[in-house]
TORTI-194029 format. One record per residue: x, y, z of N, C-alpha, C in turn; residue in three letters; residue number from 1. Coordinates in nm, 2 decimals, decimal comma, m for minus. Example, Ala and Ser with C-alpha at 12.3 -4.5 7.8 and 13.67 -1.06 7.14 Angstrom:
<nodes>
[[1,32; m0,57; 0,78]; [1,23; m0,45; 0,78]; [1,32; m0,33; 0,78]; "ala"; 1]
[[1,28; m0,22; 0,71]; [1,37; m0,11; 0,71]; [1,29; 0,00; 0,79]; "ser"; 2]
</nodes>
This chain:
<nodes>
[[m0,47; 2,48; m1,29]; [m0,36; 2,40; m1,27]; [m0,39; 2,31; m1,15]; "unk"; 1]
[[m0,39; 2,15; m1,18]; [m0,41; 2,10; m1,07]; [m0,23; 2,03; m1,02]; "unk"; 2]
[[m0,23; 2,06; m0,84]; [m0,08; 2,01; m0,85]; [m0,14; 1,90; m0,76]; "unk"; 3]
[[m0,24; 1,84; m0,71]; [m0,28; 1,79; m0,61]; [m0,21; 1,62; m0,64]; "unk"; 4]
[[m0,14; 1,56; m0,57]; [m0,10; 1,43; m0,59]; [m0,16; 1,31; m0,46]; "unk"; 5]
[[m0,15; 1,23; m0,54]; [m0,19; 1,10; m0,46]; [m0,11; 0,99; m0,46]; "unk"; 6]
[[m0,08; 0,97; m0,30]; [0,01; 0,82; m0,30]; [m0,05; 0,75; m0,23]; "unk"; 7]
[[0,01; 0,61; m0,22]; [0,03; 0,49; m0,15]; [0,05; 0,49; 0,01]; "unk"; 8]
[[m0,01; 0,42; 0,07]; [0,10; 0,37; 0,15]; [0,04; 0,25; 0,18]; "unk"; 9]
[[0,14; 0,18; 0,30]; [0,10; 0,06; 0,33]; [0,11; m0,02; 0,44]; "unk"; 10]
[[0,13; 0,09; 0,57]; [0,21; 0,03; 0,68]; [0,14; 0,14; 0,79]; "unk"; 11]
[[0,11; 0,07; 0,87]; [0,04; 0,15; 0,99]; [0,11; 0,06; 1,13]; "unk"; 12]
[[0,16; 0,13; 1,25]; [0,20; 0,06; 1,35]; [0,12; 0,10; 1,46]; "unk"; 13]
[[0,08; 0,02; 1,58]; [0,02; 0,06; 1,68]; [0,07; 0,00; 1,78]; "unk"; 14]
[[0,11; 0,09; 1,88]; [0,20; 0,08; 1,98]; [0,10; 0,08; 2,13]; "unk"; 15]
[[0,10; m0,03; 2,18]; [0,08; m0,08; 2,33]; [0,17; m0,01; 2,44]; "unk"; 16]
[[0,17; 0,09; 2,46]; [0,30; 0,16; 2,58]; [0,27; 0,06; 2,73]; "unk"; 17]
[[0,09; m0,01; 2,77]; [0,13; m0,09; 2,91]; [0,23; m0,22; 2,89]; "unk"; 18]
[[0,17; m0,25; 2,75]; [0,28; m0,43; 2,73]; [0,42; m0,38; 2,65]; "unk"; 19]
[[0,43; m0,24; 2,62]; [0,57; m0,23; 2,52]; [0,57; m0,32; 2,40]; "unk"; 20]
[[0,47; m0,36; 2,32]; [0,46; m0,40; 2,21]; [0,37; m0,35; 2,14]; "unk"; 21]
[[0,40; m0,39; 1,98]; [0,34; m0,32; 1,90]; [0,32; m0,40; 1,76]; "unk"; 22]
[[0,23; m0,37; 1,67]; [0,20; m0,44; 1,56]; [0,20; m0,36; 1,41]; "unk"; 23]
[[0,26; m0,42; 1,37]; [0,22; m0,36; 1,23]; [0,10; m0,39; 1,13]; "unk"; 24]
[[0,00; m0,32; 1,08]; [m0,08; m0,34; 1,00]; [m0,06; m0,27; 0,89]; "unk"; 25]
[[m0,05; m0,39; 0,78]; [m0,07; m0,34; 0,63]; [m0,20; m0,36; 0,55]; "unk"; 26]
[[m0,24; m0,25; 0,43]; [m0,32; m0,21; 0,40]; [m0,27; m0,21; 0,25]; "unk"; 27]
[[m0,21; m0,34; 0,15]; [m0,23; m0,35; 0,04]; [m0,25; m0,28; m0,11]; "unk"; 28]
[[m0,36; m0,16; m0,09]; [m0,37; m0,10; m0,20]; [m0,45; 0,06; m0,13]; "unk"; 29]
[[m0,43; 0,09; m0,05]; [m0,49; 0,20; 0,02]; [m0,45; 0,30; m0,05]; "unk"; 30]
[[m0,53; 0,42; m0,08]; [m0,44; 0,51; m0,20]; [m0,52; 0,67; m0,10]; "unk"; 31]
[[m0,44; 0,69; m0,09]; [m0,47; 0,88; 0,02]; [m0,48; 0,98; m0,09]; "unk"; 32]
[[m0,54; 1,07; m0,04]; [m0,52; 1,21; m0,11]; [m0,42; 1,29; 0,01]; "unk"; 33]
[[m0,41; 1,40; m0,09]; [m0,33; 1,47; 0,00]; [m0,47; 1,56; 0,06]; "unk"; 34]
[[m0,56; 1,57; 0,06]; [m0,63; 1,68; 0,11]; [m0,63; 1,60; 0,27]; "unk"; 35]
[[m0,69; 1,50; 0,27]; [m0,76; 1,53; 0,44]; [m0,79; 1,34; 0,46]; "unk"; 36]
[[m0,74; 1,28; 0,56]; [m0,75; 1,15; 0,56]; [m0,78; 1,11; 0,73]; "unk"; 37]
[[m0,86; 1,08; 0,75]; [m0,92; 1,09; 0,91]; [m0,86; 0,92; 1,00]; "unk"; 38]
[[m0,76; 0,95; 1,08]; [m0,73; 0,80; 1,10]; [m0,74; 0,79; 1,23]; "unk"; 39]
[[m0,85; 0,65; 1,28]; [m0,88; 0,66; 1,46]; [m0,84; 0,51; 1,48]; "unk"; 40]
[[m0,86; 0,53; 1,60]; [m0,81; 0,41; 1,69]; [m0,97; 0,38; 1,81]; "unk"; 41]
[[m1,03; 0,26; 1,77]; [m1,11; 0,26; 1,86]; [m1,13; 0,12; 1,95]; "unk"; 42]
[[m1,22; 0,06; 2,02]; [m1,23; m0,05; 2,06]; [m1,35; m0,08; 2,04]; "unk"; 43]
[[m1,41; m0,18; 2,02]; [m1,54; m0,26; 1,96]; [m1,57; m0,31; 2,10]; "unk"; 44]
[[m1,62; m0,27; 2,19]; [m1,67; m0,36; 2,28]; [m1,77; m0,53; 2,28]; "unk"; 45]
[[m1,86; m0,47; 2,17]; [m1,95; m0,62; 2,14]; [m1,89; m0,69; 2,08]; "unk"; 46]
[[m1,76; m0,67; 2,00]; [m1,68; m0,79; 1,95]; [m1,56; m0,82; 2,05]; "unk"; 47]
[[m1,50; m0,73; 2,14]; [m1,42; m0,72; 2,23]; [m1,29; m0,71; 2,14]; "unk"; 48]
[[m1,25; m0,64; 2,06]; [m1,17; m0,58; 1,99]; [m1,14; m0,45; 1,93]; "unk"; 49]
[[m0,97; m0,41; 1,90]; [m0,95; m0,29; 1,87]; [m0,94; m0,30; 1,73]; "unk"; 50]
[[m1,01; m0,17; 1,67]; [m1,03; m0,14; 1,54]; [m0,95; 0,01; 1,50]; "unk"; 51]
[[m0,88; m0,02; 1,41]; [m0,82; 0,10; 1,32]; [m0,92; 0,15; 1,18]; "unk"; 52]
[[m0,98; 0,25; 1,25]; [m1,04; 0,32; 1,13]; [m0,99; 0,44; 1,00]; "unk"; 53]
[[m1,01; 0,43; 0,92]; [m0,92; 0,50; 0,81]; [m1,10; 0,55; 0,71]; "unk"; 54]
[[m1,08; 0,71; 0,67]; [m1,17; 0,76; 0,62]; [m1,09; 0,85; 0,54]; "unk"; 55]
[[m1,08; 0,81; 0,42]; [m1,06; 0,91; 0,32]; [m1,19; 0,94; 0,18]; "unk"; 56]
[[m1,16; 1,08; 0,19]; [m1,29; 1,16; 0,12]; [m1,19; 1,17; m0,01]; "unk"; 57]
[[m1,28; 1,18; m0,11]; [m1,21; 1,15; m0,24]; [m1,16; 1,30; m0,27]; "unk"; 58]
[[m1,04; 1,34; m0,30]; [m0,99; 1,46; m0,32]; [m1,05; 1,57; m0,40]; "unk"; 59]
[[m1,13; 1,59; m0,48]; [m1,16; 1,72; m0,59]; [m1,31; 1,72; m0,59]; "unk"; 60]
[[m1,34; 1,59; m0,50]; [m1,54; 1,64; m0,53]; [m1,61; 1,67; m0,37]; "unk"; 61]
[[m1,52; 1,67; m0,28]; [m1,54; 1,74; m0,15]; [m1,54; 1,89; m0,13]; "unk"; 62]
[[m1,45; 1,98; m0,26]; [m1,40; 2,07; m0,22]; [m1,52; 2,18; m0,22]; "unk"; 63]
[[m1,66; 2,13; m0,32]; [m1,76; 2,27; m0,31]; [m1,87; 2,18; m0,29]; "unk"; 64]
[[m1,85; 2,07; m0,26]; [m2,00; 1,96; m0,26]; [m1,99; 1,99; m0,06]; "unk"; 65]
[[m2,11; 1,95; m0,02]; [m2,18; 1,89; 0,15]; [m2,18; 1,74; 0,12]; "unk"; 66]
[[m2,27; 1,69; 0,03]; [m2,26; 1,59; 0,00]; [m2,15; 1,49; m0,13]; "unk"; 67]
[[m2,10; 1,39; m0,06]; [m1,97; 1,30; m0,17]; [m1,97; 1,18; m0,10]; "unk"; 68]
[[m1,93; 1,10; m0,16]; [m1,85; 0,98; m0,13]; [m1,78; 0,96; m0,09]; "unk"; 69]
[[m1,76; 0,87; 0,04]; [m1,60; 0,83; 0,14]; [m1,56; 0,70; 0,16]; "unk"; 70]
[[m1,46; 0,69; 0,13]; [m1,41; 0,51; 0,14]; [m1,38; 0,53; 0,31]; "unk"; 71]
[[m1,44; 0,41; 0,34]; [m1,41; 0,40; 0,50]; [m1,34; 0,24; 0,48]; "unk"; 72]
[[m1,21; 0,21; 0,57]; [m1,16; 0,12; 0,59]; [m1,15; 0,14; 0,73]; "unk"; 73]
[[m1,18; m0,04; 0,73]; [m1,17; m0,10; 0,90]; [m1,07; m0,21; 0,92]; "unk"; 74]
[[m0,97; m0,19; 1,01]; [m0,87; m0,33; 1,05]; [m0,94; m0,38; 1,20]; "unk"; 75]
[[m0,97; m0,48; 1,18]; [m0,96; m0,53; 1,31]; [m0,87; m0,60; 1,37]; "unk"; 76]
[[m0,80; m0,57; 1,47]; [m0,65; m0,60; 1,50]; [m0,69; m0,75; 1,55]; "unk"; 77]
[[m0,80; m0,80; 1,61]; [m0,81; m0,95; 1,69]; [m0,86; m1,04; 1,56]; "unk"; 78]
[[m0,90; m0,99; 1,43]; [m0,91; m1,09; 1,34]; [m0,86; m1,08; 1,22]; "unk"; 79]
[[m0,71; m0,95; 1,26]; [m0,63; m0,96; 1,12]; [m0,66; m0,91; 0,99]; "unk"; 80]
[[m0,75; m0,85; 0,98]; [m0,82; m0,82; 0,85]; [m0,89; m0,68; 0,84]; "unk"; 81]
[[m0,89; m0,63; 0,67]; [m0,98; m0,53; 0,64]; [m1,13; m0,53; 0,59]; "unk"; 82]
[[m1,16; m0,44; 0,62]; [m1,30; m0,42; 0,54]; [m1,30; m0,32; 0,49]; "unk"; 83]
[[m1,37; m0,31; 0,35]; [m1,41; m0,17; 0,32]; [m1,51; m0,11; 0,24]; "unk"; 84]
[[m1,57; m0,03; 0,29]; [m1,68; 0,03; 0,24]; [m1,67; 0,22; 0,15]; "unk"; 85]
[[m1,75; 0,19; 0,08]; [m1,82; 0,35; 0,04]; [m1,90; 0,38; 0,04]; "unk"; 86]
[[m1,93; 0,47; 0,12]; [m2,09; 0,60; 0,21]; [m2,08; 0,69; 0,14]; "unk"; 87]
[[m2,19; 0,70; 0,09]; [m2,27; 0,84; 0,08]; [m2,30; 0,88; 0,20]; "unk"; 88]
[[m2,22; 1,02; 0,27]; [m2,26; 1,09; 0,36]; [m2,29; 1,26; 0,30]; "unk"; 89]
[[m2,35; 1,29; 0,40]; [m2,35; 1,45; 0,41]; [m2,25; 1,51; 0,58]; "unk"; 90]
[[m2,15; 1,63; 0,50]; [m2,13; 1,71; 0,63]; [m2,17; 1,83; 0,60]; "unk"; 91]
[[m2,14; 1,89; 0,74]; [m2,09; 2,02; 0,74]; [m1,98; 2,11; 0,71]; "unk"; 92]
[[m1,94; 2,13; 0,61]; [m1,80; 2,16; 0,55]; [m1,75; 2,25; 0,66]; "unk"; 93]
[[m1,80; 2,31; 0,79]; [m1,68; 2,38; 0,89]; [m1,65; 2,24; 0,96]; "unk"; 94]
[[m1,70; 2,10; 0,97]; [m1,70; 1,99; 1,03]; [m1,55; 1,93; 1,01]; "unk"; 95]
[[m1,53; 1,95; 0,86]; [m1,39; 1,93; 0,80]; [m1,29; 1,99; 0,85]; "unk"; 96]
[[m1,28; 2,07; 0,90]; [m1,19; 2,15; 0,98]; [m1,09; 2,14; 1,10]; "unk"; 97]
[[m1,20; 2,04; 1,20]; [m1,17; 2,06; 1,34]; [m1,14; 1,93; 1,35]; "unk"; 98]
[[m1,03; 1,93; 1,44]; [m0,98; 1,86; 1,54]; [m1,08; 1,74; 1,66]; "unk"; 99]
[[m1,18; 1,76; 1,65]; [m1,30; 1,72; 1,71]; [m1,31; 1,58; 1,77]; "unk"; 100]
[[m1,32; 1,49; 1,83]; [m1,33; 1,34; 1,82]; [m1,48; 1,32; 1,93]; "unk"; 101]
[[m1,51; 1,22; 1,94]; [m1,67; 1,14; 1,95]; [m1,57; 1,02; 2,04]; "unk"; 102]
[[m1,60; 1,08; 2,17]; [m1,60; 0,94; 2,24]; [m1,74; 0,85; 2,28]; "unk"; 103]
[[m1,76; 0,74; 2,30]; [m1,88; 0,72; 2,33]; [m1,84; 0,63; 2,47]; "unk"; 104]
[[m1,96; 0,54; 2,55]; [m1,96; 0,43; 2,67]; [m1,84; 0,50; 2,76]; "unk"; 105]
[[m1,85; 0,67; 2,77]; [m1,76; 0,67; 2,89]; [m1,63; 0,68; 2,87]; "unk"; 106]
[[m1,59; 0,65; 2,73]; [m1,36; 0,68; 2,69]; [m1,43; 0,81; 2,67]; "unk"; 107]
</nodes>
């Protein structure tokens, strides 16, 4: 029996607490699983911009595979727009688990 469902959404906000504003970013046709959807917030220093990253692993072929395919979407908030790709990666399936984050240059 599978009950696993997938929806939509389409609205992501990001809030500035030093200027007290905030933006909304929409994402058109973005479709989530309910398993596991990885959402960051970074800064692009060589572009000099912040980037909203979104990684969702496709729901039913992650669950006994190391290796699958991941749609990665990128907003760049200073030029309005998405990009999106799909990788072939390999993890560590205890990798899926944790709470973990990768700062890099010092954040």
């Amino acid at each position: 029996h599978d009950n696993a469902k997938e929806h939509t959404i389409s609205n992501f906000v990001v809030w500035n607490p030093s200027i007290r504003k905030s933006i909304e970013i929409t994402h058109p046709t973005l479709l989530l699983s309910n398993a596991s959807t990885w959402v960051g917030l970074g800064y692009d220093a060589m572009a000099n911009d912040y980037k909203l990253v979104l990684i969702v692993p496709p729901w039913k072929s992650w669950i006994l595979r190391t290796q699958f395919q991941v749609s990665v979407h990128v907003y760049s908030i200073g030029g309005r727009s998405w990009k999106s790709r799909t990788v072939d990666t390999q993890f560590l399936m205890r990798s899926m688990y944790t709470d973990a984050a990768i700062f890099l240059n010092g954040a």
